[in-house]
C-alpha positions in Angstrom: -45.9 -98.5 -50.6 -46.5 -102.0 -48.4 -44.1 -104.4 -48.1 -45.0 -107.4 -50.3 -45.2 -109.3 -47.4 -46.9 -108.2 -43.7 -43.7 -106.8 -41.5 -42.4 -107.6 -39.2 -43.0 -111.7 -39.0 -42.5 -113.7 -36.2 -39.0 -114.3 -34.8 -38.6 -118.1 -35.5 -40.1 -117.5 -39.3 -37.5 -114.4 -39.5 -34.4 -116.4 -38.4 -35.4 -119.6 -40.3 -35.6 -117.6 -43.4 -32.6 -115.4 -42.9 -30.8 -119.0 -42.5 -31.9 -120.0 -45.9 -31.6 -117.1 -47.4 -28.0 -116.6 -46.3 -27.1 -120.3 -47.6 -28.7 -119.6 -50.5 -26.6 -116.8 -51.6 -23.2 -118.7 -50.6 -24.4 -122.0 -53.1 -25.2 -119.7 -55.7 -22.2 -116.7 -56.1 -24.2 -114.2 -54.7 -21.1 -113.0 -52.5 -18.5 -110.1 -52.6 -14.6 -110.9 -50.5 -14.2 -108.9 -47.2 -12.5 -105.5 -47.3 -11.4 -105.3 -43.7 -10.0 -109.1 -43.9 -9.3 -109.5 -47.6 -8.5 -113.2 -48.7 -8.6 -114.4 -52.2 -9.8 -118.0 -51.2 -12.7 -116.9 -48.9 -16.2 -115.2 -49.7 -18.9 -113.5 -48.2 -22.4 -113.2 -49.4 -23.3 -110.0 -50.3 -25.0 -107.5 -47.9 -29.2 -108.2 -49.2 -32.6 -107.3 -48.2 -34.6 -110.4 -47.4 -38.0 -109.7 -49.2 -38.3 -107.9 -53.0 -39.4 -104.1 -53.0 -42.8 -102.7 -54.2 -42.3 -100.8 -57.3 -44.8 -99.3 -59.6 -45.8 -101.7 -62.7 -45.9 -98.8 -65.0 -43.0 -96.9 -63.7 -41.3 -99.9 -64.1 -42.6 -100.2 -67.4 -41.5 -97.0 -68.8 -38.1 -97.4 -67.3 -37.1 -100.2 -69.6 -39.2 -99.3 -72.6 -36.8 -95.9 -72.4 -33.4 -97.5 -72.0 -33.0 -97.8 -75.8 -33.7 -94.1 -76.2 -31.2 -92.9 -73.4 -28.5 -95.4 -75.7 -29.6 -94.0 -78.9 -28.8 -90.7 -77.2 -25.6 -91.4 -75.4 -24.2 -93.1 -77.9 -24.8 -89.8 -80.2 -23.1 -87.7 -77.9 -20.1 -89.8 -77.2 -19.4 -89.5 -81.0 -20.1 -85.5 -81.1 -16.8 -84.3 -80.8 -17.8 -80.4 -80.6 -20.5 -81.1 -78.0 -18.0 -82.8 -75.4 -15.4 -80.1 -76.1 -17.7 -77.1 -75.6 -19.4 -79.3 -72.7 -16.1 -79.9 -71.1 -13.8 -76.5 -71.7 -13.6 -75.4 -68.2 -13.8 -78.8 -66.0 -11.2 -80.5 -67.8 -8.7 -77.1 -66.9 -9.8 -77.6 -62.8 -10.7 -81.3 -62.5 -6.8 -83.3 -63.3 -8.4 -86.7 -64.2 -11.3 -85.7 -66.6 -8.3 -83.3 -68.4 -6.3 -86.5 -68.3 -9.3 -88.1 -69.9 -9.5 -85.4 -72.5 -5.8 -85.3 -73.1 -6.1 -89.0 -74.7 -9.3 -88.5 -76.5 -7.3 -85.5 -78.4 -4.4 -87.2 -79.1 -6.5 -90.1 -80.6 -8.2 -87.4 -82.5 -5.2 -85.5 -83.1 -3.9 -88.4 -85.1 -6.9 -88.9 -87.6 -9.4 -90.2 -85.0 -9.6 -94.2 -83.3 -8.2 -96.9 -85.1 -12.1 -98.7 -84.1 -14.3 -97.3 -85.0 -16.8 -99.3 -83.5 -17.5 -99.0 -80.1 -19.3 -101.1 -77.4 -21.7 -99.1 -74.5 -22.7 -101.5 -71.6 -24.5 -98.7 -69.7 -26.7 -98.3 -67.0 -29.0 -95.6 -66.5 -29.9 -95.5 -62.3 -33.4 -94.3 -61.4 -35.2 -93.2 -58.2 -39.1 -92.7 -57.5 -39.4 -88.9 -56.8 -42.3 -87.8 -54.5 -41.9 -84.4 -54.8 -44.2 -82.1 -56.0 -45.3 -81.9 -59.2 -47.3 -79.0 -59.6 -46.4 -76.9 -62.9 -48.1 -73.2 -60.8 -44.3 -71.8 -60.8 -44.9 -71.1 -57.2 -44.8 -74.5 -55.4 -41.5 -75.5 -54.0 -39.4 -78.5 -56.0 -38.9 -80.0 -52.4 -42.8 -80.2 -51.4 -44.0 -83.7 -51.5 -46.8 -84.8 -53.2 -50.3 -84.5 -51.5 -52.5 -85.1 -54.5 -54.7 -88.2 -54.2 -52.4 -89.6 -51.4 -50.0 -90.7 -54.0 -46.9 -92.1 -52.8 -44.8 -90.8 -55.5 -44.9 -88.6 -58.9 -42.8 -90.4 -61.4 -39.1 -91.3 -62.0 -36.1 -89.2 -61.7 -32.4 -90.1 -63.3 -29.5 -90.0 -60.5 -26.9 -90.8 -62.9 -26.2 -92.5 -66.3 -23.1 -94.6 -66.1 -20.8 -95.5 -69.3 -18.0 -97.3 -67.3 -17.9 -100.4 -65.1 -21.6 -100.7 -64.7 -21.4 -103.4 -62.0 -24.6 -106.0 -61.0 -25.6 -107.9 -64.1 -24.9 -111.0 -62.1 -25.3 -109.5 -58.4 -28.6 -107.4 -59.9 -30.7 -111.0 -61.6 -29.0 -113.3 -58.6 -30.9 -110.9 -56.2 -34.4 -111.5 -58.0 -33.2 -115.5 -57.6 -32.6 -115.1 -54.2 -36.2 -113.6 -53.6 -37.8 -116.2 -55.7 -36.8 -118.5 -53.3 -37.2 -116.4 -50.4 -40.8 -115.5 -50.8 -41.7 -119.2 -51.7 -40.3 -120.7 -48.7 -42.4 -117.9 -46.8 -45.4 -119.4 -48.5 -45.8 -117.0 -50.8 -45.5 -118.3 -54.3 -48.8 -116.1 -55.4 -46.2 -113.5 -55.6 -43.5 -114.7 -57.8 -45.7 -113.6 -60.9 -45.4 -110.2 -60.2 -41.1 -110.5 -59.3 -40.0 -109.5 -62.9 -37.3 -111.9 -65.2 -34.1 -110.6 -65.4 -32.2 -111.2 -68.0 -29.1 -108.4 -67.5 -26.6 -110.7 -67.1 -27.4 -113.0 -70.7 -27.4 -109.7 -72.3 -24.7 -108.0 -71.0 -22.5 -111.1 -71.9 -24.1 -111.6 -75.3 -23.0 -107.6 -75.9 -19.4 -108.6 -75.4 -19.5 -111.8 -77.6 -21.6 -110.0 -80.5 -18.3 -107.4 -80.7 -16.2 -110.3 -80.2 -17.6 -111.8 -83.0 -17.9 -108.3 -85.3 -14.1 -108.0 -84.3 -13.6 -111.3 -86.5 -10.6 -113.2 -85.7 -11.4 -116.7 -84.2 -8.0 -116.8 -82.0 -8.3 -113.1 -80.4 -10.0 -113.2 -76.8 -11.9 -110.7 -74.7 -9.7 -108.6 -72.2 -11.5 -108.0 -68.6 -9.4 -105.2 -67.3 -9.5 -105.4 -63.6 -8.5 -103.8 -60.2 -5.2 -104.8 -58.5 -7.8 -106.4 -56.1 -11.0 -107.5 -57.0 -13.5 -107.3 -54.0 -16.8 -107.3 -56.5 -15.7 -110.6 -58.1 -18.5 -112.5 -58.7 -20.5 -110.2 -60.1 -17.1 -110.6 -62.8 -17.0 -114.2 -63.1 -20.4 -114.4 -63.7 -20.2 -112.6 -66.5 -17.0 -115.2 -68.1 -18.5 -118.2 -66.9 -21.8 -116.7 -69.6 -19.7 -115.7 -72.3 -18.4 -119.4 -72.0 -22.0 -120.5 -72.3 -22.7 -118.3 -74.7 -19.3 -119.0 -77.1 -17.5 -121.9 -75.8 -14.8 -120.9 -78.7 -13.7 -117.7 -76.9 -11.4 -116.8 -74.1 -11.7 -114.1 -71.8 -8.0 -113.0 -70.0 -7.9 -110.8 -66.5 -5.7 -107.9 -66.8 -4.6 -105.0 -64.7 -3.9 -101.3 -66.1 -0.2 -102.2 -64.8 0.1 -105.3 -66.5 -0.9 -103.8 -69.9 1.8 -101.2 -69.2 4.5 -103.8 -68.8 3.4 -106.4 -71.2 0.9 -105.1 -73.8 1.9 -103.9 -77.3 0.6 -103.0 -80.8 1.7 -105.0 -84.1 2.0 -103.1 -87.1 -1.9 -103.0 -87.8 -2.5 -102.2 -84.4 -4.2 -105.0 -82.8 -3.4 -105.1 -79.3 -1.8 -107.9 -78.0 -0.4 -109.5 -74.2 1.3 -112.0 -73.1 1.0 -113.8 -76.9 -3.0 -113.0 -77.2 -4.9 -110.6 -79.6 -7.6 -108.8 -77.9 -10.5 -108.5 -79.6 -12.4 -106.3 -76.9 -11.4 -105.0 -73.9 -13.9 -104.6 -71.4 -13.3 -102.0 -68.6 -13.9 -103.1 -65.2 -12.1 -100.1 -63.8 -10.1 -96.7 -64.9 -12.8 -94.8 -64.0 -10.9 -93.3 -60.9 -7.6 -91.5 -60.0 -6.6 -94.0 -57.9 -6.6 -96.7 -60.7 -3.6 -94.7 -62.2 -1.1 -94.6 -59.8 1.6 -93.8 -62.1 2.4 -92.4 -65.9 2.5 -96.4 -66.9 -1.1 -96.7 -66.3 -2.2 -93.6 -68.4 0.5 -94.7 -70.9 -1.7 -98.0 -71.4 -5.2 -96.4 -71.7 -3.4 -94.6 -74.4 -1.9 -97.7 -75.7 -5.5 -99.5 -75.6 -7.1 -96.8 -77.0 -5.1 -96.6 -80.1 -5.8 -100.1 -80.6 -8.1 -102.1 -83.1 -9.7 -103.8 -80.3 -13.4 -102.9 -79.4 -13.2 -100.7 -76.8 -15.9 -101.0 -73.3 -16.0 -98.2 -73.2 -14.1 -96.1 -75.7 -12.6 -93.0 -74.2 -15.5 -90.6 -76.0 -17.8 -93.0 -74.3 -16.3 -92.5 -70.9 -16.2 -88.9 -71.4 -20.0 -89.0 -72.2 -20.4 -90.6 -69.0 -19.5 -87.5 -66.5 -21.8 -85.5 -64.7 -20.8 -82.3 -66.4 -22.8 -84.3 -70.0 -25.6 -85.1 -68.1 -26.2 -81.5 -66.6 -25.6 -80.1 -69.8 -27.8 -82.6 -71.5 -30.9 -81.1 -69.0 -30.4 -77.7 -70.3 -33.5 -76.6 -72.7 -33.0 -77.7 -76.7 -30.0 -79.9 -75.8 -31.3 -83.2 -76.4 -33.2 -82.1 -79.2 -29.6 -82.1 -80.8 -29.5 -85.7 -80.5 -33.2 -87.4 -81.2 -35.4 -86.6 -83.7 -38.8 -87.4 -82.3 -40.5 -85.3 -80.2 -41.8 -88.2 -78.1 -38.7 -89.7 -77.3 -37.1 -86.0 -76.6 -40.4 -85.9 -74.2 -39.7 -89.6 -72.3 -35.8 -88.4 -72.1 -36.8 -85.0 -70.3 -39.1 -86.5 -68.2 -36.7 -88.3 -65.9 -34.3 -85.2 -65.5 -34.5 -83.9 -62.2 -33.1 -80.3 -61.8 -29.2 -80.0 -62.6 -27.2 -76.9 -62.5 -23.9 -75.5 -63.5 -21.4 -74.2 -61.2 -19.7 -72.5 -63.5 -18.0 -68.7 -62.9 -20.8 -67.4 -64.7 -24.2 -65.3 -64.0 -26.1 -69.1 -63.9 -23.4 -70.6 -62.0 -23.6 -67.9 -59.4 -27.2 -68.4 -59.3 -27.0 -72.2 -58.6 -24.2 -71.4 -56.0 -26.4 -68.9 -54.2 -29.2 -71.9 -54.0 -27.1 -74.1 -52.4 -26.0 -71.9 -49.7 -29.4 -70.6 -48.9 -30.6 -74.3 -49.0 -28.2 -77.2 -48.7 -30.8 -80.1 -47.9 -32.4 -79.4 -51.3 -29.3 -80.7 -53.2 -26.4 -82.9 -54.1 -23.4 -81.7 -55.2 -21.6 -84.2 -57.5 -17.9 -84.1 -59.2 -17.0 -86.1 -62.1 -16.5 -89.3 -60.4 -17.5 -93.1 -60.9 -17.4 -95.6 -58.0 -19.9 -94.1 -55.1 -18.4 -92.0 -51.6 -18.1 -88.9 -54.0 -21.5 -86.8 -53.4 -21.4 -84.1 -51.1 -24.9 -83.8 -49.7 -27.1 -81.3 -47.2 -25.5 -79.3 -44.5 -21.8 -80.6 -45.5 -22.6 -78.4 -49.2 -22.5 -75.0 -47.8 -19.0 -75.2 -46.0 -18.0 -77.3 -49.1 -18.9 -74.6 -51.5 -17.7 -71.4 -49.3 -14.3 -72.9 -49.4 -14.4 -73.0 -53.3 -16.4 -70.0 -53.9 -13.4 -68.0 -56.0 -11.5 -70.6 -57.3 -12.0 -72.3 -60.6 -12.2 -76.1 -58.7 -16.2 -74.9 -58.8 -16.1 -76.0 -62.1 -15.6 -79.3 -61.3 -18.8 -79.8 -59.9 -22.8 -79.9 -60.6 -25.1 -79.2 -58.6 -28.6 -81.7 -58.3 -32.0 -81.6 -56.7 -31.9 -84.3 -53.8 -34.7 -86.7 -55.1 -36.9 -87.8 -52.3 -37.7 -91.0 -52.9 -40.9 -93.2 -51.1 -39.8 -94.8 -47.8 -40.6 -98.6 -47.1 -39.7 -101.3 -44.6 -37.4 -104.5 -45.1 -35.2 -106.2 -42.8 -31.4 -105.9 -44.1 -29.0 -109.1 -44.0 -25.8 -108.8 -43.6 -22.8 -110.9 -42.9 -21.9 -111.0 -39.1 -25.2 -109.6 -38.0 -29.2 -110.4 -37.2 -31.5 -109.4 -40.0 -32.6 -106.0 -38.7 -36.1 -104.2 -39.4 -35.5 -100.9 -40.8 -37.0 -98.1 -43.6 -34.9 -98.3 -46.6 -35.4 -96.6 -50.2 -34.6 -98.1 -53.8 -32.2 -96.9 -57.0 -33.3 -98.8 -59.7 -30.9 -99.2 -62.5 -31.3 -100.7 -66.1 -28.8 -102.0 -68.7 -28.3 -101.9 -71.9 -26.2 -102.5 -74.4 -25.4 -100.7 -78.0 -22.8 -101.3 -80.7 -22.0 -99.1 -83.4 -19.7 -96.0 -85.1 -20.6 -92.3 -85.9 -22.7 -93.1 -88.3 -24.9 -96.0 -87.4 -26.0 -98.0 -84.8 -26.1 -101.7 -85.8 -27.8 -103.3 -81.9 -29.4 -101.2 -79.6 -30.7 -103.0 -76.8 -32.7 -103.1 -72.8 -31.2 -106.4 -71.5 -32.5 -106.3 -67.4 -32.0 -104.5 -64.5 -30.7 -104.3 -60.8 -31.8 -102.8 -57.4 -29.6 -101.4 -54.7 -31.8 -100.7 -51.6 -29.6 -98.4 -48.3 -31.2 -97.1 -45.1 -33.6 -94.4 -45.5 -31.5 -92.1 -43.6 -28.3 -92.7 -45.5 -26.7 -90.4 -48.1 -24.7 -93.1 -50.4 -25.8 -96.7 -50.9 -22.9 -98.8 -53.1 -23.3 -102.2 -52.2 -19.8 -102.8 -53.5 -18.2 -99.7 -51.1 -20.6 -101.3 -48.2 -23.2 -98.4 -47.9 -26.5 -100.9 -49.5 -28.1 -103.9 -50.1 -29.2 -106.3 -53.0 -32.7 -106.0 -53.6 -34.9 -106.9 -56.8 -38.6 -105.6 -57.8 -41.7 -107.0 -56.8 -44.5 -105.4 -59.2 -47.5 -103.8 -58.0 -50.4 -101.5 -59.7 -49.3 -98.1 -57.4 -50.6 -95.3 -59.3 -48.7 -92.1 -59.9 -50.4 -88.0 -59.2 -48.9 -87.3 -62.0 -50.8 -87.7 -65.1 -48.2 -87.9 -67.7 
């Protein structure tokens, strides 16, 4: 698909917009602190593509319309006990921090189930255009891109669904902002029309103070439980600074999983308090990797908090619900069935699965593994891991996977069909260097939010969206690990070769 605007423009337009477009992202919190020179008192603005990217209007339609399903349906399975167990037997006996996961999740259950039972999902289900092929002859290859009609693209395919830490509803609406202004100062405000609102961050923070509020106790605050060192930070603050807009009666308190271990504790009903505050809902910000727990004390208070009467963002079931093992498993014929009850939505959910395959010592397993090494560049290999840098992709899978062949670590893993998404042309900004022209490719995620128990769902909710953008040669592309961009959508009427 074009560029919304005609690339490449002249030099003196190029570095007088790159000028505004930088200051406009310092004025306005769209920044992220330095890694290699880390300094609480000093910000950069966050690495960003200088123009909005074409996406297809009804792609992008579908996309949102579908994010209360995929809640309705994770939300099912992180409160279906037998399904995570029999989902996660062997990777929790190979992978040490999804068994660590597990370990607390049986415990709670082990002692009559969570003290909540409510539990909050802020989740984010990430997208990519696929242009493979689409024909249904059984014969074609998956990898063939599409040459009917001269499409640019067949439909959308999931990467991943995350349950934990889903970062950008501030960076993700401050990007569409930033090209609002961007495009209008190029002199084309014709286009803002079709640059979608964006209200992820609103929604996000109006999911934590409706929980705060269900919790019920006008004095208890809302727990942000952060890293040791926060280089994502405004994308956090944001997110306080709304919930103080939103409910100017309610206090929100930084945390880290150390400082619960040293100072948190239960009372006798077991409300979790620290530091003389109740918490009311603890929103997770990290725990989602090994690193985050670099000692017992730290798994000690994810116990702690998850024994706790406090709303939980995410509960541990949730969390579990979030690996990559669920989603595989999820793809496997009559699984979502389990979950939804009409066909159409079972349809919509299946649609965006791209092909994901077990590992497993087992006749399929061996199958998948036997794909891989006769074709590495067809797939990803993916462990159960949150954060990006984790993927193992194309000629790096084979020696990978012949080093594990025997050994039960392959049950860590899942194997995906690389989606090979349509390539277009922005010029990346980032701090320190000159915009640069170059072919980039879009992940599209969107949020939403859902409160509720086993038994019911009382909100269910699509609240907006983000857009990471990375070189079109590039394997991973977190903005926050410095491997993408900010980006936002520009709308345009790009028809699909598919016809569903």
């Amino acid at each position: 698909m074009d560029p919304c605007i005609p690339l490449p423009i002249p030099d003196e337009q190029l570095e007088d917009l790159t000028e505004k477009a930088k200051d406009y992202a310092l004025m306005h919190g769209i920044c992220m602190r330095q890694k290699d020179k880390f300094d609480r008192d000093a910000l950069h603005f966050a690495p960003f593509v200088l123009f909005p990217t074409p996406f297809p209007r009804d792609e992008y339609n579908k996309a949102v319309e579908l994010q209360t399903i995929l809640n309705e349906l994770m939300h099912k399975v992180a409160h279906d006990y037998d399904f995570l167990k029999e989902t996660l037997k062997h990777t929790i006996k190979v992978d040490e921090f999804t068994g660590r996961l597990w370990n607390i999740y049986e415990t709670i259950m082990g002692e009559g189930g969570p003290t909540q039972l409510l539990s909050l999902g802020m989740l984010r289900s990430d997208l990519m255009l696929d242009k493979h092929c689409c024909c249904t002859c059984g014969s074609c290859y998956p990898e063939t891109e599409c040459e009917q009609s001269e499409k640019s693209f067949c439909s959308w395919k999931q990467v991943e669904l995350n349950t934990i830490a889903s970062g950008f509803g501030w960076l993700g609406p401050a990007s569409g902002l930033l090209h609002r202004y961007v495009v209008a100062e190029a002199g084309h405000s014709e286009l803002l029309k079709d640059i979608p609102d964006n209200g992820a961050l609103e929604g996000l923070a109006g999911g934590l103070v409706e929980a705060w509020k269900i919790y019920n106790k006008p004095k208890s605050v809302i727990l942000f439980l952060v890293e040791d060192v926060t280089y994502n930070v405004c994308d956090q603050k944001f997110h306080e600074f709304e919930i103080r807009k939103q409910c100017p009666e309610v206090f929100v308190i930084r945390k880290t999983l150390t400082e619960l271990a040293t100072r948190a504790q239960l009372s006798q009903d077991k409300s979790l308090w620290i530091d003389g505050h109740e918490v009311g809902v603890v929103y997770m910000r990290c725990g989602y990797h090994p690193d985050q727990y670099p000692t017992e004390k730290e798994w000690e208070a994810r116990l702690l908090m998850e024994r706790s009467l406090a709303i939980k963002c995410p509960s541990i079931n949730y969390h579990l619900a979030g690996t990559k093992k669920v989603q595989q498993e999820l793809a496997k014929p009559g699984q979502v069935e389990k979950f939804l009850g009409y066909k159409a939505q079972i349809e919509s959910v299946r649609d965006i699965f791209t092909g994901l395959y077990s590992l497993d010592h087992d006749e399929a397993g061996d199958k998948s593994y036997d794909a891989a090494i006769a074709n590495p560049d067809r797939f990803v290999l993916k462990p159960q891991r949150e954060g990006g840098g984790n993927n193992v992709y194309g000629e790096d899978i084979k020696p990978f996977l012949e080093k594990i062949k025997d050994s039960e670590e392959r049950n860590a893993y899942i194997l995906m069909d690389r989606i090979q998404p349509p390539v277009t042309t922005n010029y990346m900004v980032r701090p320190g260097q000159d915009a640069k022209l170059v072919n980039v490719i879009s992940e599209l995620g969107i949020f939403g939010y859902v409160i509720g128990d086993k038994n019911r769902i009382i909100t269910n909710k699509q609240v907006g969206q983000m857009l990471r953008t990375k070189l079109s040669h590039v394997d991973e592309g977190g903005v926050a690990a410095g491997l993408g961009a900010l980006d936002s959508v520009y709308l345009v009427d790009a028809g699909s070769c598919c016809s569903t």
